[in-house]
C-alpha positions as CSV (number, residue, x, y, z in Angstrom):
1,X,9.7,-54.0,54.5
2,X,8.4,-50.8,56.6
3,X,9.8,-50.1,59.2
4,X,7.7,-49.8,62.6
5,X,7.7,-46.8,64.9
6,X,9.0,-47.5,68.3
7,X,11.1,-45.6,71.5
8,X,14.3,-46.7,71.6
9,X,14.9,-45.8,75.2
10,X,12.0,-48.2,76.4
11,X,13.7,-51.5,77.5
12,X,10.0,-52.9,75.9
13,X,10.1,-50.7,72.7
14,X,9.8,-53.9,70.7
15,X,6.4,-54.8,72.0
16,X,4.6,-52.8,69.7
17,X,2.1,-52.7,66.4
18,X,0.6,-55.9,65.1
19,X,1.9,-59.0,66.4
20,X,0.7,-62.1,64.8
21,X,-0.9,-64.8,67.4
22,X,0.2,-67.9,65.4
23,X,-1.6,-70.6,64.3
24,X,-0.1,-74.1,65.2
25,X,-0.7,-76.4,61.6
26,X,-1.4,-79.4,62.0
27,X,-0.5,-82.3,59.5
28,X,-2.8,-85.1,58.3
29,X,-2.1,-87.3,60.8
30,X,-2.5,-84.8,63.6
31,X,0.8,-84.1,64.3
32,X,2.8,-80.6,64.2
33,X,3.4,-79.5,60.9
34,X,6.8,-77.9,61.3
35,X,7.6,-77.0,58.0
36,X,4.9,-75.0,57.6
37,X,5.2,-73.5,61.4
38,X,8.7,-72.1,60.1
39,X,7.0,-70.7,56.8
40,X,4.6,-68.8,58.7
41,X,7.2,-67.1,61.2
42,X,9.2,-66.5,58.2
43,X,6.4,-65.0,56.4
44,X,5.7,-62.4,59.8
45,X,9.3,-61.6,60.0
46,X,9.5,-60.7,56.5
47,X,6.1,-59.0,57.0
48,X,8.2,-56.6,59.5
49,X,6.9,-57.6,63.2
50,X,8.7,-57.5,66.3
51,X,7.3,-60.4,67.6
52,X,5.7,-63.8,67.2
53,X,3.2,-65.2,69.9
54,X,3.0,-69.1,70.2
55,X,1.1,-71.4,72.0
56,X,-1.7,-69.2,72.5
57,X,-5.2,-69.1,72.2
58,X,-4.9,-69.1,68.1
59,X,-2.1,-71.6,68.7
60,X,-4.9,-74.0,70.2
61,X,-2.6,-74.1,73.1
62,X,-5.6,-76.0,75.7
63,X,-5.1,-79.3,73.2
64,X,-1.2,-78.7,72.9
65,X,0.8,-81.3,74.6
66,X,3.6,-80.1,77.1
67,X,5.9,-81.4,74.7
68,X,4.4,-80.2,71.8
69,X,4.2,-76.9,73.1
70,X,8.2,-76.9,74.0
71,X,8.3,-78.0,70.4
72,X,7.0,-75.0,68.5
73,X,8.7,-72.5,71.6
74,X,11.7,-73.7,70.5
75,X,10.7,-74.1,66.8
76,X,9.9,-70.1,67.0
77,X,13.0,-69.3,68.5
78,X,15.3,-71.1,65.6
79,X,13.2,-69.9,63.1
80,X,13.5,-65.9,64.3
81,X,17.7,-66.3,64.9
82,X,16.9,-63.1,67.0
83,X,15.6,-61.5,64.6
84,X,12.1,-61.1,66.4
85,X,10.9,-61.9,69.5
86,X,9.3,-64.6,70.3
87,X,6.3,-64.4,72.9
88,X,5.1,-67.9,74.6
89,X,1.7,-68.3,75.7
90,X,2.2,-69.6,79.5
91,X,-1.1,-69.2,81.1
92,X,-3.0,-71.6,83.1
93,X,-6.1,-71.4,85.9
94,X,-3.6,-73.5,88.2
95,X,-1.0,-71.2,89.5
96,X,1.7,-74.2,89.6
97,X,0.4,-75.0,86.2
98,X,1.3,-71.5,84.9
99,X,4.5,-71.7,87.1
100,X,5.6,-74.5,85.2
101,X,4.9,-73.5,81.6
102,X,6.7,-70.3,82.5
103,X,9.7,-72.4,83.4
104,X,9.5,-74.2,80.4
105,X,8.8,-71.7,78.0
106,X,12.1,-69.6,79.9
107,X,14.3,-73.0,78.9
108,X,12.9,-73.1,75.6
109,X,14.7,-69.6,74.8
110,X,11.2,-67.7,74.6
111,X,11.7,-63.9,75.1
112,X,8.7,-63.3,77.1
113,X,5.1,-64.9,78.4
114,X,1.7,-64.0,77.7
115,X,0.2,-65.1,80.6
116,X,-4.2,-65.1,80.7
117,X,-6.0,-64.3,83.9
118,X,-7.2,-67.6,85.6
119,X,-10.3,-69.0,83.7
120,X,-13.3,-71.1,85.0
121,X,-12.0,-70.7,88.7
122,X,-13.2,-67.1,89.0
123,X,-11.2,-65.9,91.6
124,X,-11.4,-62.5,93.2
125,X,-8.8,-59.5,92.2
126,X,-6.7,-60.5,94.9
127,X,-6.6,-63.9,93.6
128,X,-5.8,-63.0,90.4
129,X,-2.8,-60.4,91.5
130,X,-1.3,-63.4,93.5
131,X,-1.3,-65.7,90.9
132,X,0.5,-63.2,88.7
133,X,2.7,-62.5,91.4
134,X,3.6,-66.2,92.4
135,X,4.8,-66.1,88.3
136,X,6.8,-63.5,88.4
137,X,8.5,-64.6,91.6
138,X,9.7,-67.8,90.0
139,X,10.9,-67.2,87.3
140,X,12.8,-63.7,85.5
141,X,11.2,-63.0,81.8
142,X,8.9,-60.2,81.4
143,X,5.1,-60.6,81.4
144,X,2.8,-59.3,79.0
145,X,-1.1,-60.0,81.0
146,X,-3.6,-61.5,79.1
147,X,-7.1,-60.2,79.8
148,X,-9.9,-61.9,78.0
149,X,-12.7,-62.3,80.2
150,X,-14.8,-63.2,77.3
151,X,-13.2,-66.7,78.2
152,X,-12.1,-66.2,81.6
153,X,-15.6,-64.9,83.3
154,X,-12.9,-62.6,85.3
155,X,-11.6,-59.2,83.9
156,X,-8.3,-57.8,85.0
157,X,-9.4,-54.4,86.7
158,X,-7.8,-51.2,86.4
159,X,-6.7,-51.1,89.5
160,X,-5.1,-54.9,89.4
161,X,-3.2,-53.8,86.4
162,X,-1.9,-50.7,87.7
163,X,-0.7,-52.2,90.9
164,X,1.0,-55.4,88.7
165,X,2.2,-52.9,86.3
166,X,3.9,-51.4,89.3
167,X,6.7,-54.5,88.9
168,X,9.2,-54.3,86.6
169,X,8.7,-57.6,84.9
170,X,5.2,-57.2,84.0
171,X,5.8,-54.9,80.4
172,X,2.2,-54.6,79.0
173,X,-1.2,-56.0,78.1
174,X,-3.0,-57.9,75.9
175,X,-6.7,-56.4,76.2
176,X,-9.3,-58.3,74.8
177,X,-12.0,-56.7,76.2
178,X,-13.0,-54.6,73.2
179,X,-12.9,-51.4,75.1
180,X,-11.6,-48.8,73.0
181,X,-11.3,-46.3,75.7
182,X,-8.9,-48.1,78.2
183,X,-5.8,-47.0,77.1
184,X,-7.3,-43.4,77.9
185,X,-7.8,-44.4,81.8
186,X,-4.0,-46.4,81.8
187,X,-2.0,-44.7,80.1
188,X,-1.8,-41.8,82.9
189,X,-1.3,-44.7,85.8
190,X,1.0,-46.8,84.9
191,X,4.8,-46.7,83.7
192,X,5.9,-45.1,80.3
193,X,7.4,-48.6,79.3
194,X,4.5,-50.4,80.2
195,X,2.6,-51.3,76.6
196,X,-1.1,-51.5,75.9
197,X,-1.9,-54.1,73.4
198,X,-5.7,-54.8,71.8
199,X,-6.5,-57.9,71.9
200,X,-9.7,-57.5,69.5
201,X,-9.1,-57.0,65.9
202,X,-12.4,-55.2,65.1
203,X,-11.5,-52.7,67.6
204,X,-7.6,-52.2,67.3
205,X,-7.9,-48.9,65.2
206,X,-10.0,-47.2,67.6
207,X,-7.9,-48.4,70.5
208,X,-4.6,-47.1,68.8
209,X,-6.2,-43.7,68.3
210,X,-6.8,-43.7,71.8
211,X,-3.2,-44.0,72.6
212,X,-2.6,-48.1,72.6
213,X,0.8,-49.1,71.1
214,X,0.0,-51.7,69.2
215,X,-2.8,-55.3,68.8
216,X,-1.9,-59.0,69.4
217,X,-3.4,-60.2,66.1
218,X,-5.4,-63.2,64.2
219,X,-6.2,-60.9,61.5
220,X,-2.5,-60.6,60.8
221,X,-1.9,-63.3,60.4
222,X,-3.7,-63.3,56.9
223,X,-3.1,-59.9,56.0
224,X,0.2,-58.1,57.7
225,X,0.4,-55.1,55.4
226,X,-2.6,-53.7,55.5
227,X,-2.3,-54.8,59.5
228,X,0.8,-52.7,59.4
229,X,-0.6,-49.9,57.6
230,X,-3.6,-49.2,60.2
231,X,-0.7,-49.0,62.9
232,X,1.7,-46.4,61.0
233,X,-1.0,-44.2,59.7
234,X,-3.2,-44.3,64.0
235,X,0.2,-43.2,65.1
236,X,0.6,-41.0,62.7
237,X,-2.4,-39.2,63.4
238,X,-3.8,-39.7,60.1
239,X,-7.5,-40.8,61.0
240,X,-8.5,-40.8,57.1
241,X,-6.6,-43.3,56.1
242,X,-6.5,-45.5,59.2
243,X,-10.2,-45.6,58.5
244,X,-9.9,-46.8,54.8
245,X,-7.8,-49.3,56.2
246,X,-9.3,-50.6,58.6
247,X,-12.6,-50.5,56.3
248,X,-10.5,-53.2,53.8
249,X,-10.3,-55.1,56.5
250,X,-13.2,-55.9,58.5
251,X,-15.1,-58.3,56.3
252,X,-11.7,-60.4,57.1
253,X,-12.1,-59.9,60.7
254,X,-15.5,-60.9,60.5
255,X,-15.2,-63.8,59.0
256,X,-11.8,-65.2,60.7
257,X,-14.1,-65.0,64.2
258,X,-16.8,-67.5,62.1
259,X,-17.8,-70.7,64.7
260,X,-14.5,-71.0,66.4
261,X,-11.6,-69.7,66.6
262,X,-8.5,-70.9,64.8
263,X,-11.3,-72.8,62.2
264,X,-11.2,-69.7,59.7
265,X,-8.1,-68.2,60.0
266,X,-6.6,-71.5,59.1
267,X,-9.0,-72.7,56.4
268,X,-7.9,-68.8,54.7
269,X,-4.3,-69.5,55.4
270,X,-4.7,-72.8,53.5
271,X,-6.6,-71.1,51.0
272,X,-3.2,-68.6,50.7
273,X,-1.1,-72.2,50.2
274,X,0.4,-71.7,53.3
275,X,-1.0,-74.5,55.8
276,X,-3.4,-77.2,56.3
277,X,-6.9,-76.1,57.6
278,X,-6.4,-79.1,60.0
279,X,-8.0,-78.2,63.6
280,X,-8.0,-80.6,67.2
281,X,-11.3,-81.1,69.0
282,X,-13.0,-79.9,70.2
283,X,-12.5,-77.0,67.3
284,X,-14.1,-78.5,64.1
285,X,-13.7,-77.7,60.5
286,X,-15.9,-74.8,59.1
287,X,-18.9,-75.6,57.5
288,X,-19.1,-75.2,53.6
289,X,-21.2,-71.8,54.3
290,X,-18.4,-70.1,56.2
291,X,-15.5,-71.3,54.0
292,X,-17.3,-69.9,51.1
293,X,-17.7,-66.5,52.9
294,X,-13.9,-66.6,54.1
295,X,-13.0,-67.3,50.4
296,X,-14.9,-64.1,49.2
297,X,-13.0,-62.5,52.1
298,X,-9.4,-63.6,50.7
299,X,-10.3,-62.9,47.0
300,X,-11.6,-59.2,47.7
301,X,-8.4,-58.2,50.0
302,X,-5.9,-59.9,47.6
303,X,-7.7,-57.6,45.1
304,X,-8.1,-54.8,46.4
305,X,-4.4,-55.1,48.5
306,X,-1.7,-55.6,45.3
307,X,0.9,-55.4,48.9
308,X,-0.2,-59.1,50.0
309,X,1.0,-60.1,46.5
310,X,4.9,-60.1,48.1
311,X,2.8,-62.5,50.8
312,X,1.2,-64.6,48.9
């Protein structure tokens, strides 16, 4: 197992390089697979992350019951033994909403939220600082912001993120906006603890290079090592071999974002023997097109990558 670089004497030191956003399998009657839940945490911890994220957007969290999403929480969190931590996706467009998954999530043992910027309701910047606010008041585990306005219509501003950042208990970012050049304009205005995390696979390396600390991952979820590898060798400076790397990979990216989102990644995690390809609607299987493509994908990077062999 590598070890990851990380400050020691950052309270969030741990929220760095690639953290896996889990899938949640399903079995053939619809129901959580927890077996196979368990083998994919197992499988990331081995892998050498910090943390797990659960119940999120790969984690088909908007067709998760309450109590199936207190399920796998507390799944994650017996599974790790404290080994990693364990990230719950909280977020809601409904303040309360979000108030109460963050509640629940807290109960469940989960080590911190990941909390999205309110979607379909489009409010204004103050809107979206209050809500974020309101969560933090009620409740005392850190808060990594979710900003994804590729889904929410609303982007988390600069300025709305330096003044959250501002509070303790909000410790860093998931960006999935794709802009590489972000972590440029933060990093000089907000704390030294507080992290900036991609959100966007096919743009991680860059964003590393520009002085993120790490990427909330689907690709890793396939393929940690090489994952891994492009966050020891950006941090290391080495840009040479952060771009063979990340060359490997992008014909993986590309295809896990095929139709919808988790459809590939689980159909090449079934393909790895590690999990139905079982998705809710309104997410439907891939079609035959795609799963041949995301085949070609997993044969070339278990080829060309003999480290996914101790994965397989």
């Amino acid at each position: 197992m590598t070890k990851r670089m990380a400050n020691v004497d950052h309270p969030s030191a741990w929220l760095a390089g690639y953290i896996p956003d889990l899938p949640t399998p399903f079995d053939q009657n619809d129901k959580i697979d927890l077996a196979s839940f368990e083998r994919l945490c197992e499988r990331q911890i081995d892998a050498g992350t910090t943390a797990l994220v659960v119940g999120e957007t790969t984690g088909e969290s908007s067709t998760l019951t309450t109590a199936e999403h207190d399920l796998i929480v507390r799944a994650a969190v017996k599974t790790s033994r404290g080994r990693v931590r364990i990230i719950a996706g909280a977020g809601s467009n409904s303040t309360s909403q979000a108030i109460a998954l963050t509640r629940r999530a807290e109960a469940d043992g989960a080590d911190a939220i990941l909390s999205v910027v309110p979607y379909y309701n489009k409010p204004m910047q103050a809107g979206i600082y209050a809500h974020f606010r309101a969560i933090a008041e009620a409740m005392a585990l850190p808060i990594i912001l979710h900003d994804v306005p590729s889904r929410t219509v609303r982007e988390l501003s600069d300025d709305t993120v330096v003044r959250l950042a501002e509070l303790q208990q909000f410790i860093g970012i998931k960006d999935a906006t794709g802009d590489v050049t972000r972590p440029l304009r933060l990093k000089p205005l907000v704390r030294q603890d507080f992290r900036l995390l991609s959100g966007d696979d096919a743009s991680a390396a860059a964003f590393l290079f520009y002085g993120g600390d790490g990427c909330i991952s689907v690709t890793s979820n396939v393929a940690p090592a090489l994952c891994n590898q492009i966050y020891l060798t950006a941090k290391g400076g080495s840009l040479q071999a952060t771009r063979r790397a990340a060359i490997e990979l992008t014909e993986l990216t590309t295809v896990l974002s095929l139709e919808s989102i988790p459809a590939a990644l689980k159909y090449a995690l079934s393909l790895l023997g590690l999990m139905l390809p079982d998705v809710r609607l309104p997410i439907v299987e891939l079609s035959d097109s795609s799963k041949a493509r995301t085949a070609t994908a997993i044969a070339k990077i278990c080829f060309e990558d003999s480290a996914l062999s101790l994965y397989r």
